[in-house]
C-alpha positions in Angstrom: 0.0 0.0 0.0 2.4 2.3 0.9 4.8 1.6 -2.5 0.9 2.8 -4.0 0.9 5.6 -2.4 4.5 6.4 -3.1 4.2 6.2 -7.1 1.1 8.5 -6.7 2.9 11.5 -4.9 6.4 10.7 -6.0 6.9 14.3 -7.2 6.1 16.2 -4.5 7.1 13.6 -1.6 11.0 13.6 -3.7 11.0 17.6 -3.8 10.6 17.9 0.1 13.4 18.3 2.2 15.1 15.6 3.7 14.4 16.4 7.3 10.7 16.1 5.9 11.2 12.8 4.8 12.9 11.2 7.1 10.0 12.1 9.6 7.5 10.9 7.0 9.1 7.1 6.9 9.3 7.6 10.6 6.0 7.9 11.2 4.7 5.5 8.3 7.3 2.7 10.1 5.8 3.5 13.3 2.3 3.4 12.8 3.1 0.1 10.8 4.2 -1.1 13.8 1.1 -0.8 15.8 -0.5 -3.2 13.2 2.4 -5.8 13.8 1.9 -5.5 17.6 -2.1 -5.9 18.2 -4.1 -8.7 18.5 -6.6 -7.7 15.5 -7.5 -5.2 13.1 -9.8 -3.7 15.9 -7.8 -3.1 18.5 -5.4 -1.5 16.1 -7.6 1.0 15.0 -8.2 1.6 18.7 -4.5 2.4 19.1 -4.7 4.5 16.6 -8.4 6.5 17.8 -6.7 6.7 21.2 -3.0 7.4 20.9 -2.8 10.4 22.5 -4.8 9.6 25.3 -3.0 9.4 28.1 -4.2 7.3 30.3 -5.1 4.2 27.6 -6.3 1.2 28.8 -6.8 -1.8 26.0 -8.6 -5.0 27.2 -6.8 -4.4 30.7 -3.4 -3.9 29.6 -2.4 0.2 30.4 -0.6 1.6 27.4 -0.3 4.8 28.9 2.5 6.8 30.7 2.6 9.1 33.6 3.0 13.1 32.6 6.8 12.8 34.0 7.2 9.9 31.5 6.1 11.4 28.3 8.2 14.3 28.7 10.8 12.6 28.9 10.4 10.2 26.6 9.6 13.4 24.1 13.2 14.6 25.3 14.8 11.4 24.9 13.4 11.0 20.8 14.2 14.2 20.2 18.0 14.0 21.6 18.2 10.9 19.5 16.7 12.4 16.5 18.8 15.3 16.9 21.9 13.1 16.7 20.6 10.8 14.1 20.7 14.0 12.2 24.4 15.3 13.3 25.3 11.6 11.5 23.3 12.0 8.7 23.7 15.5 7.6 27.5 16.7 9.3 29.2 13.6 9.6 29.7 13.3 13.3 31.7 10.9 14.2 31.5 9.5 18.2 34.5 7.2 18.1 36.9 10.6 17.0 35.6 12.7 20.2 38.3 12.9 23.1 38.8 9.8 25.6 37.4 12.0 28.8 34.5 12.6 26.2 33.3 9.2 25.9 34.3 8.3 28.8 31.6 10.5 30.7 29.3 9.7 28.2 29.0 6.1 28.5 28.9 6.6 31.9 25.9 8.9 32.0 23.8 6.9 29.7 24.7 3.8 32.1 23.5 5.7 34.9 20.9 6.4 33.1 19.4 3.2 32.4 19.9 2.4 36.4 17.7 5.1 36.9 15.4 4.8 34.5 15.2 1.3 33.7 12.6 -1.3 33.7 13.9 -4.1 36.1 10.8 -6.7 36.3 10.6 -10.7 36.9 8.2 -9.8 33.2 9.9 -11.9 30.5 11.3 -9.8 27.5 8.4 -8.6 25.4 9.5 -11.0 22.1 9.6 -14.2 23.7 6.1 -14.9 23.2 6.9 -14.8 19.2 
């Protein structure tokens, strides 16, 4: 479908910007996923009717976050997206920054997911595949 959809608006989707683009596939990739993850066609389009509802509840299961948790989360996507970008577009390079530099960044992002990681007895999400 989406191939369709391409061929149809080839012309103006290859004469946007980049940036544009890039968001687009994002958000096509993203949605797909919601279709790979539910149970049936019905409670995908309820994903989609309620997705920015914050408190969601589907069949028991809570889909939602807590206020704290979106923002950061927004932060967090936009931080990777941000350097996703520096790769893309300015070549960045992480393995030519300084020692001390990496250094202190690993750390941070392990201390990070002490802090804000989810520890549970729950088995990984993809073992039930």
């Amino acid at each position: 479908i989406a191939i369709s959809v391409y061929n149809l608006i080839k012309k103006t989707y290859d004469n946007l910007p980049i940036f544009f683009q890039i968001i687009m596939n994002f958000l096509i990739i993203s949605g797909s996923w919601i279709f790979f993850r539910s149970s049936s066609l019905a409670q995908a389009i309820y994903v989609f009717q309620n997705m920015f509802n914050i408190s969601m509840n589907i069949q028991g299961i809570a889909l939602g976050v807590s206020w704290t948790g979106l923002i950061l989360n927004i932060i967090l996507i936009l931080l990777l997206i941000l350097f996703e970008i520096s790769e893309e577009f300015f070549k960045f390079d992480f393995s030519k920054l300084p020692e001390w530099m990496k250094t202190v960044s690993y750390v941070a992002l392990m201390i990070f997911i002490v802090l804000f990681g989810a520890f549970s007895q729950a088995g990984f999400v993809y073992s039930q595949f």
